[in-house]
Phi, psi and omega in degrees: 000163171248124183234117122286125198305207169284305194299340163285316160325279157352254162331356188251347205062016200268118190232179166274010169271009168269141185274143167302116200291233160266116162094359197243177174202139189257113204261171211221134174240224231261006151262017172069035165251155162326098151327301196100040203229142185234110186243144159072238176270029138329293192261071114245000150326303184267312170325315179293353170238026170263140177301113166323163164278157171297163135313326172290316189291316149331277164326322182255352148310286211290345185262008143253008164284324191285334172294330169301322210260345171286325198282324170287330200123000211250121176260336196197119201242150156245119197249094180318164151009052164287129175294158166310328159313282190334313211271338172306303184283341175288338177305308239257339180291303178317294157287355166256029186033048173239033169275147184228342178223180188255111153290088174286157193222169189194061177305157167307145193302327190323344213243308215330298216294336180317296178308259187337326158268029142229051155076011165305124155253209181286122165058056206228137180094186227254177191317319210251319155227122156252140150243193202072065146251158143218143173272094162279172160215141217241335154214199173261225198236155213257338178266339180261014199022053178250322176322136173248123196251156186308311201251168197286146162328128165306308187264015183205082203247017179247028165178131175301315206091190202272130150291119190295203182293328224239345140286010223277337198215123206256005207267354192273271145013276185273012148316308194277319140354301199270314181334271180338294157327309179287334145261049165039041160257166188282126183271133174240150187215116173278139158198146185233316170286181177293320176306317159280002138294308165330282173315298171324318162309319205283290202298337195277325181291338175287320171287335179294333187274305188280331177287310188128119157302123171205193166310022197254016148078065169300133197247163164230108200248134226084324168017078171292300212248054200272147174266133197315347162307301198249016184277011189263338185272326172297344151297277189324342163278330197064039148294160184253141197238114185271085187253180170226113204282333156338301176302320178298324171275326173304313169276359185270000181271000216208322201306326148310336136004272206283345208226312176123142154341296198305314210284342196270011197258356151193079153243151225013062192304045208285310186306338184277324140014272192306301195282010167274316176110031201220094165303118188295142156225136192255150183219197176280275181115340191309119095197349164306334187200144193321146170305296197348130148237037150306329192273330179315298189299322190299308197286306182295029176215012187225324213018028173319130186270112188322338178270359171091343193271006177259032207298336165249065141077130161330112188028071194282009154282026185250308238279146182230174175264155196288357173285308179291356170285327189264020138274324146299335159306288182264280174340300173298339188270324161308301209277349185280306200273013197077025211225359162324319193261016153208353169255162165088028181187166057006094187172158199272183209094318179271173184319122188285078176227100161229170168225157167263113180288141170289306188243167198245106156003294186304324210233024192212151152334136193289326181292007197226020132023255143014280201271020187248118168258161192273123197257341207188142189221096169268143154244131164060022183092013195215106183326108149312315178208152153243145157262140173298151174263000000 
C-alpha cells in the first residue's frame, strides 16, 4: 500500500471519478472520494508522476544503503525489482572497487527480453554484480487483504484479494514466464495468499513440462499462506521458498485476525517447509522490514511477537532451530542465487565473506538474538566495517 495527500492525489490527477485499476484498488470513504490510501496497482497512479532521482541522489541512497548493510553483517544481497538506474550505479561502484556487499539484481519479469537478448542467463556476471533473474507478482499483502486467498478474508469477507496487474491476463503471464525460462533466466514470483501460490504452482509446472526439466531454482518469494495441498507440489517442483521470518512476528500480531485459526496453522510454515523436504532461503524483505539479520534468526527460531503476548511463539509449531535458520541465511540463500560453490559456508576456497559476532549464536538463549551485535564486517578479505567499541 501507499498512502497519499491531496496534494499529490492532485498531481496524480486522481479524482472520484478515476477508475480502480487492473489489480489495484483506490480505498473511498462512504462519498466514493479517494482516501489517499493506494493499494497494489494502485500506486503506479501515483508513482509515475513522483520526480526521479538525480544521478547524485542515486549514488548517495546506494551508497548509504551499503553502509547500513555492512554495519549489520550483510555481505550479499538479492535486489527485487531494481530499475536499470539502479543497476547502473552497482556497475559503476563495481567497477571502481567500491561494492561492500555482492549483488544478485532480479530485474521485473515485464522486462525478461531486456536480458535475454543479450544472451544473459541466470547469475550471469563477476563475483560482485550478476544478473540473470527476473521478479514477478502474483498478488498483493496480508496487510493491505490484496494476498489472494481460496476463501474470502475473516475481517473483510467481501474480498479474496487481489490478483496483480500483471495476472490480469493469466495467459499473458505464463507467456512471458515461459519465454523467459526458455532463455535460461531465473524465475521469482512474490506470491503470498494461498491462492496465489497456487497459481504460481500451476504455472511453474507448466513451464517445467513444456521446457524440460533441468536445474532452474525456481523461486516464490515470500510463500506466506500455503495451503495444506501445495506443500508436496513446492517439493516435487523443487521451488524453492524465498522467505522472510520477520514478517511472522510482525504479521503475528493481527494476522488471525484476518484469515481465522485454520489458515494461520500453515502460514509462514518454514517447519513444515523444512519436513517437506523444499529448501528455504531465508532474506529480509528490506526496506518492508529491518536489514538486521539477528531479527531475521531470532524470529524464525522464537516467533515471538513484537507485541510480547506470543513469548513461546507464535504457531509454535512453524518455529525451526537456529542452526537451520543461519543454514538457511547463507547456504540456502547461496544455493537460491547459484552461488553454493563459492558463497554460503565457510571452507577454503570459497568467498572470503565473514562477521564477528559479539556472542556465539549457537551457545546463548534463542531470546537473546535479538541483541547480538555485529562487530566486525569481511567482504573478499576486506574490513567493511569495524565497530567502536
Amino acid at each position: 500500500m501507499a498512502l497519499a495527500n491531496s496534494a499529490a492525489l492532485g498531481r496524480a490527477g486522481i479524482t472520484e471519478r478515476t477508475a480502480d485499476p487492473p489489480g489495484g484498488a483506490l480505498v473511498r470513504d462512504a462519498q466514493g472520494f479517494p482516501t489517499g490510501i493506494l493499494k497494489d496497482a494502485a500506486m503506479d497512479l501515483m508513482t509515475r508522476v513522483i520526480p526521479k532521482k538525480t544521478p547524485e541522489q542515486r549514488l548517495y541512497s546506494v551508497q548509504r544503503a551499503l553502509e547500513h548493510a555492512a554495519s549489520l553483517g550483510v555481505t550479499s544481497v538479492q535486489d527485487m525489482n531494481p530499475s536499470y538506474d539502479d543497476i547502473a550505479v552497482y556497475a559503476d561502484l563495481a567497477n571502481r572497487g567500491q561494492l561492500t556487499a555482492r549483488i544478485y539484481a532480479a530485474p521485473i519479469e515485464t522486462g525478461w527480453y531486456d536480458q535475454a537478448k543479450l544472451g544473459i542467463h541466470r547469475a550471469f556476471g563477476s563475483p560482485w554484480l550478476r544478473l540473470g533473474a527476473v521478479k514477478g507478482y502474483a498478488d498483493g499483502s496480508l496487510g493491505s487483504t490484496t494476498a489472494y486467498f481460496f476463501q474470502p478474508y475473516t475481517d473483510a469477507p467481501a474480498t479474496r484479494g487481489l490478483l496483480s496487474d500483471e495476472m490480469q491476463d493469466v495467459g499473458d503471464m505464463r507467456t512471458r514466464l515461459m519465454a523467459a525460462d526458455h532463455a535460461g533466466l531465473q524465475l521469482c514470483l512474490h506470491a503470498i495468499g494461498d491462492a496465489g501460490i497456487s497459481q504460481v504452482l500451476d504455472l511453474f509446472g507448466e513451464i517445467v513440462r513444456a521446457n524440460g526439466d533441468r536445474d532452474r531454482r525456481l523461486r516464490i518469494e515470500h510463500a506466506q499462506h500455503i495451503a495444506p495441498k501445495d506443500f508436496d507440489r513446492f517439493a516435487a517442483l523443487k521451488v524453492i521458498a524465498s522467505v522472510q521470518p520477520y514478517h511472522a512476528i510482525d504479521d503475528g500480531r493481527w494476522a488471525e485476525r484476518r484469515i481465522g485459526a485454520e489458515r494461520i496453522k500453515t502460514t509462514y510454515a518454514f517447519r513444515t517447509l523444512l519436513d517437506k523436504g523444499v529448501r528455504l532461503s531465508l532474506g529480509t524483505d528490506w526496506s518492508v522490514a529491518p536489514l538486521n539479520p539477528m531479527l531475521t534468526v531470532y524470529a524464525a527460531a522464537t516467533r515471538a511477537t513484537l507485541d510480547g503476548r506470543n513469548p513461546n511463539g507464535w504457531v509454535p509449531e512453524q518455529k525451526i532451530t537456529i542452526a537451520e535458520a543461519v543454514s538457511a541465511y547463507t547456504a540456502g540463500s547461496a544455493f537460491a542465487e547459484f552461488q553454493e560453490g563459492s558463497q554460503g559456508t565457510i571452507a577454503r576456497g570459497k568467498l572470503a565473506d565473514l562477521v564477528i559476532l559479539s556472542d556465539d549464536i549457537f551457545n546463548i538463549p534463542a531470546a537473546r538474538i535479538k541483541d547480538v551485535r555485529v562487530l566486525t564486517t569481511i567482504v573478499g578479505g576486506r574490513v567493511v566495517h569495524q565497530r567502536n567499541p
